[in-house]
C-alpha positions in Angstrom: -18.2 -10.3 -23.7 -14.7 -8.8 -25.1 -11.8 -8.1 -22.5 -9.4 -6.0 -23.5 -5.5 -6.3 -23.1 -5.5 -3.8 -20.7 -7.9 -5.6 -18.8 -5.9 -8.7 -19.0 -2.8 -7.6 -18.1 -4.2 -6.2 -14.9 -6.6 -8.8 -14.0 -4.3 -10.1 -11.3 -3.3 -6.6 -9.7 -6.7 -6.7 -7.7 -6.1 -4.7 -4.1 -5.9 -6.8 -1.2 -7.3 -3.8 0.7 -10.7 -1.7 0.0 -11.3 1.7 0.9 -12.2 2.8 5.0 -10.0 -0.6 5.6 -8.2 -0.1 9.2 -4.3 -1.0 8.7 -1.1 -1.2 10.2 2.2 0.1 9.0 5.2 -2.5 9.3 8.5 -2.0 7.7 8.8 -3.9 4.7 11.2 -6.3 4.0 14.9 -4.9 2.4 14.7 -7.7 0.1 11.4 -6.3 -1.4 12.7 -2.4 -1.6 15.9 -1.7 0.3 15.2 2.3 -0.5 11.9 2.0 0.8 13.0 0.0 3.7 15.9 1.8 4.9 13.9 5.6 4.2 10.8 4.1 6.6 13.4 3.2 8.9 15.0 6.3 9.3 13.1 9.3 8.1 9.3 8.0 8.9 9.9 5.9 11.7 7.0 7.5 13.5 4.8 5.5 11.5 5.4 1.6 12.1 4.0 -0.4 13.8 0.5 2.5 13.9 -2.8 1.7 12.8 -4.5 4.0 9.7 -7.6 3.7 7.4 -7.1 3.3 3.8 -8.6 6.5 2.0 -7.8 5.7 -1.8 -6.0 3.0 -3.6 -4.4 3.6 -6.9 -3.1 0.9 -10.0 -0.1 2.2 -11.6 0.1 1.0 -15.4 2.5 -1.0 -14.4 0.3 -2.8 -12.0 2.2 -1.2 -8.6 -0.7 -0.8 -6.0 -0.7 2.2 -3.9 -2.9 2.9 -0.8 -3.2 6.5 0.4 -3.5 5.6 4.4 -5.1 8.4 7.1 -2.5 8.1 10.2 -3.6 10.4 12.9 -5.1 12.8 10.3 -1.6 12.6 8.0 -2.2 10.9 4.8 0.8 8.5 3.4 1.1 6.7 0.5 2.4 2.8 0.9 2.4 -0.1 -0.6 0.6 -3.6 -0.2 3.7 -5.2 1.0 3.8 -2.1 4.0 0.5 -2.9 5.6 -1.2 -5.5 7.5 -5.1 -6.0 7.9 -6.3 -4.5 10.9 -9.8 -6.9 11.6 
């Protein structure tokens, strides 16, 4: 079996999450994205800390992992580093 590069080079983005996966929303840290961080803090601070259910997941070429996240009927997209598993 051949792999190709592109294959390679995105063998390690695998999601941590799958799809109907319940979450929760935390802030993430300003270290990781101070943009992010400090726009979740004040513009969207309605959704820490509230659980959602993970209803798509995309791979960016550059390997960024997105989840699309149904809160209370509101989709939002976040990233890997912005959720916690909800078992």
């Amino acid at each position: 079996m051949q792999l190709s590069l592109f294959e390679l080079e995105h063998e390690h983005c695998k999601p941590k999450f799958q799809l109907m996966d319940r979450v929760k929303v935390q802030l993430i840290d300003e270290q990781i994205d101070s943009e992010l961080h400090h726009y979740r803090k004040y513009y969207e601070p309605h959704i820490l800390n509230k659980a959602g259910e993970i209803t798509n997941i995309q791979i960016s070429g550059s390997g960024t992992i997105t989840y699309e996240v149904d809160i209370y009927g509101v989709k939002h997209h976040l990233l890997e580093q912005e959720l916690i598993d909800l078992l």
